[in-house]
C-alpha positions, 0 to 999 in steps of 0.5 A: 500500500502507498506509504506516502503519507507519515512515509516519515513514521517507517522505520522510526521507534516511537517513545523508545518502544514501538518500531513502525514498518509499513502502512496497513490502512489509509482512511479518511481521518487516519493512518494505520502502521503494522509495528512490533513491541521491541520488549517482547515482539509483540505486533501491534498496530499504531493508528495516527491522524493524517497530516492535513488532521494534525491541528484538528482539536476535535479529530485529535480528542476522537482518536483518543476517544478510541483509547478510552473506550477500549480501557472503560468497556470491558469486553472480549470483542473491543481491541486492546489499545495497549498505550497512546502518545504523541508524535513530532508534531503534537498529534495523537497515536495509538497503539493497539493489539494486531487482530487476525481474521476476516472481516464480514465486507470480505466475506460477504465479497467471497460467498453474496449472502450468508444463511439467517442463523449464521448472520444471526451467530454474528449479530448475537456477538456484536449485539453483546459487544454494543450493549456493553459500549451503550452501558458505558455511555458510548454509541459506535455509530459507524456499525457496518460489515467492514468493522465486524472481525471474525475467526476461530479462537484456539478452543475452536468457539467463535471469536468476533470484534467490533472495530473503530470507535472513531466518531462514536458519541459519548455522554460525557463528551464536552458540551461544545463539542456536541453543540459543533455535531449539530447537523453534520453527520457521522458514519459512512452514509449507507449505514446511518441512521434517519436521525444520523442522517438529519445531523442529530448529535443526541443518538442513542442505542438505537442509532446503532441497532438501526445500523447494524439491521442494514448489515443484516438486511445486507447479508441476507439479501445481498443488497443494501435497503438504500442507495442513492445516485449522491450522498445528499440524495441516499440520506434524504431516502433514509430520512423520509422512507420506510426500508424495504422489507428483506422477504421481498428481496429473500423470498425464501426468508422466514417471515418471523426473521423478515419481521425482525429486520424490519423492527431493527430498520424502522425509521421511527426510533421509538418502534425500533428494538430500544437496545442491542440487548432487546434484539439479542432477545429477539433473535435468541429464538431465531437462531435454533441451535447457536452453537451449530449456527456459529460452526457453519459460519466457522466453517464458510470462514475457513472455507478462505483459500489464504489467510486475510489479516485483519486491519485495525481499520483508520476512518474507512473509505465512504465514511463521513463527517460531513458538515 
């Protein structure tokens, strides 16, 4: 991958500890480094702002919100940040522990769609992963199959992480941050929510279920429920229109799990499930047997030819924080 920017960063030791090599990731806001820990070899990743982000207060304070979330929220599927720092020119890094598997964008690339109890062994993971965050006051609000990472654990059970909490709100963030979010919107615009869409900074937890219903709706069907010929116009379609429902697009979908993916896209906030937790209730009777779910998703995991590293990702491609 061109390295061109932070090219300066291969090859440097940051803070006497951590060796940089080559560019992982280049996204909107970030530049992700593979490195190692030179106490022990470790390979971590370091996740820095781009230059032209370096004098940005409020992108400098998000990139090390991602370091408080993962030391408040204590849950397997949240990447380690094992320290932070700051660079030559004052702006903020990030280290954390180098993930291996395949994200659910790859997958979904490899095989079209998945089968309802396998996506539904996904959403479970993650739906246990944001009821964490949203206990501890934090909404992901950029939930979308490129930040969902599966493999198999050494004990052969299903392990997935939800990545990149970069533009996710907090309860706690400063009151003049929160005022400055009025009417720009945050995340990548496919996966938004209606309120998302309309620039509202007070979300909450069902921002994140809508946004976790299109990965839904797009594992099932092999299609997004919005698209729009510009950003401008796939928002105006997610704020005055009803998603379509997935047994029209799957006809082979059971309509108990048709019925669940609607209530997740609802474009009203208050007839949508209310938490991560509440659509983990709905699924549970779904799913049948979890466990044969998980193994037939193992399964199509490693049904890979090549190993596919997985990125901790900087801002992805198509995201946006836009005014």
């Amino acid at each position: 991958m061109d390295g061109g920017e932070r090219a300066e960063l291969r090859g440097k030791v940051l803070d006497g500890r951590y060796a940089c090599k080559d560019v992982l990731g280049i996204g909107g806001t970030a530049v992700v480094f593979e490195a190692t820990r030179l106490e022990d070899g470790r390979d971590v990743v370091v996740k820095t702002l781009r230059p032209s982000f370096v004098d940005s207060p409020d992108l400098g304070r998000r990139l090390l919100r991602e370091g408080e979330v993962a030391r408040s929220v204590v849950h397997p599927g949240i990447v380690p940040v094992l320290a932070e720092g700051r660079l030559f020119d004052g702006s903020p890094y990030l280290v954390l522990e180098r993930i291996r598997g395949e994200c659910l964008a790859r997958l979904l690339r490899r095989v079209g769609t998945l089968e309802p109890a396998q996506i539904g062994a996904i959403v479970m993971r993650v739906c246990s992963i944001l009821h964490a965050a949203h206990a501890r006051g934090y909404v992901h609000r950029d939930v979308k199959p490129e930040h969902v990472v599966m493999e198999r654990e050494v004990d052969g059970s299903l392990r997935v992480w939800l990545l990149d909490f970069g533009v996710c709100a907090s309860d706690r963030a400063p009151a003049d941050e929160r005022q400055r979010e009025i009417g720009r919107v945050f995340g990548t615009p496919s996966y938004v929510s209606p309120e998302q869409a309309s620039g509202d900074p007070d979300v909450d937890a069902r921002a994140d279920v809508f946004g976790l219903g299109v990965v839904v709706f797009e594992a099932l069907t092999g299609r997004l429920p919005f698209t729009g010929s510009n950003v401008s116009n796939l928002l105006r379609r997610i704020i005055r229109e009803d998603a379509p429902r997935a047994g029209l697009v799957r006809t082979d979908l059971e309509f108990l799990w048709d019925d669940c993916v609607a209530r997740m896209l609802a474009r009203l906030p208050e007839e949508r499930f209310p938490s991560a937790r509440a659509v983990a209730r709905g699924l549970a009777p779904l799913l049948g047997d979890r466990r044969a779910a998980e193994e037939s998703l193992l399964e199509v995991l490693e049904s890979r030819t090549r190993a596919f590293p997985a990125l901790v990702s900087a801002r992805a491609p198509g995201r946006v924080v836009a005014a």
